[in-house]
C-alpha positions in Angstrom: 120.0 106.0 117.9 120.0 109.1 119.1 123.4 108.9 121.3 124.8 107.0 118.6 123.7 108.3 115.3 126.4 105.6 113.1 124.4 102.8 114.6 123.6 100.9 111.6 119.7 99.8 112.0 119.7 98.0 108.5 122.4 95.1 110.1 120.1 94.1 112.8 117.1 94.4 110.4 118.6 92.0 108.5 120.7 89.6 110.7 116.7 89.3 112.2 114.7 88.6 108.8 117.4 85.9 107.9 117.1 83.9 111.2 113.2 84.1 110.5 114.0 83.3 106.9 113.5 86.1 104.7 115.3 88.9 103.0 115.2 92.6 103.1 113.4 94.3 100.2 114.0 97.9 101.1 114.3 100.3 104.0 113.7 103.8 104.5 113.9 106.4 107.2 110.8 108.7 107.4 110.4 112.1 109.8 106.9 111.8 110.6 104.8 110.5 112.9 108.6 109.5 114.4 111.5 109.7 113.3 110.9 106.0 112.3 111.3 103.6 109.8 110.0 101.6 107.0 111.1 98.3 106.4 109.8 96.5 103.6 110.7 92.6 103.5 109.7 88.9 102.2 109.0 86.1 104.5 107.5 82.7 103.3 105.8 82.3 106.5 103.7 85.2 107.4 103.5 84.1 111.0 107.1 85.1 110.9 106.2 89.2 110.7 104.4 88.7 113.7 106.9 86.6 115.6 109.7 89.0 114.6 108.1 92.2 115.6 107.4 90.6 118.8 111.0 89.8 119.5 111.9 93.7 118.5 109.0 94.8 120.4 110.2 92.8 123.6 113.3 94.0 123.8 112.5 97.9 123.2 113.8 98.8 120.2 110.6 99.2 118.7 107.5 101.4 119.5 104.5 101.8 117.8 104.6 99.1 114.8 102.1 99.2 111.7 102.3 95.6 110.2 100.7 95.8 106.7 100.4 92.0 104.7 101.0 93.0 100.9 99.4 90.4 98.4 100.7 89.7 94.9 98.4 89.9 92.1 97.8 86.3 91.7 97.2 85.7 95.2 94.7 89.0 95.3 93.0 87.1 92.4 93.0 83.5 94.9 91.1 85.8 97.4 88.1 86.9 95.3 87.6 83.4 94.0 87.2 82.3 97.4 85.4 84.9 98.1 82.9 83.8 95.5 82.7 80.8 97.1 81.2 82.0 100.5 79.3 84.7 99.6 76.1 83.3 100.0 76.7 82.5 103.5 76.6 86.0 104.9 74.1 87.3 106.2 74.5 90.9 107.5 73.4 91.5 111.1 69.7 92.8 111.1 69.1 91.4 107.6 67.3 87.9 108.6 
């Protein structure tokens, strides 16, 4: 990027979520702890985050990657009824 600063980033961000099957929600450049990016998109398969940062990771374009799963509200409200559920099975180490 740096020897070619009109290298557009966003194409290949995208051309890569679409093969994987998702879309681009929004991108943004940050100067800290970089200069870097932030790339916020939808999948349908979260496996797919993982699979696609491995194929940027391998090739070296990226360094240093933060993946971070973002749940909706409803599915945030799926998690604490399972957690209900199982509660009652843990037992924290040095408790017994």
């Amino acid at each position: 990027m740096r020897e070619n600063p009109n290298t557009n980033r966003q194409a290949a961000v995208e051309k890569l979520l679409a093969a994987a099957g998702g879309k681009l929600v929004s991108m943004y450049g940050k100067a800290t702890n970089g200069p870097g990016t932030m790339i916020i998109f939808d999948v349908a398969d979260p496996d797919m985050s993982a699979a696609m940062t491995g194929v940027a990771v391998s090739a070296g374009t990226l360094q240093n990657v933060h993946l971070t799963r973002l749940y909706t509200m409803e599915e945030i409200a799926g998690i604490r009824q399972k957690a209900k559920q199982i509660r009652g099975a843990y037992v924290p180490p040095g408790s017994q």
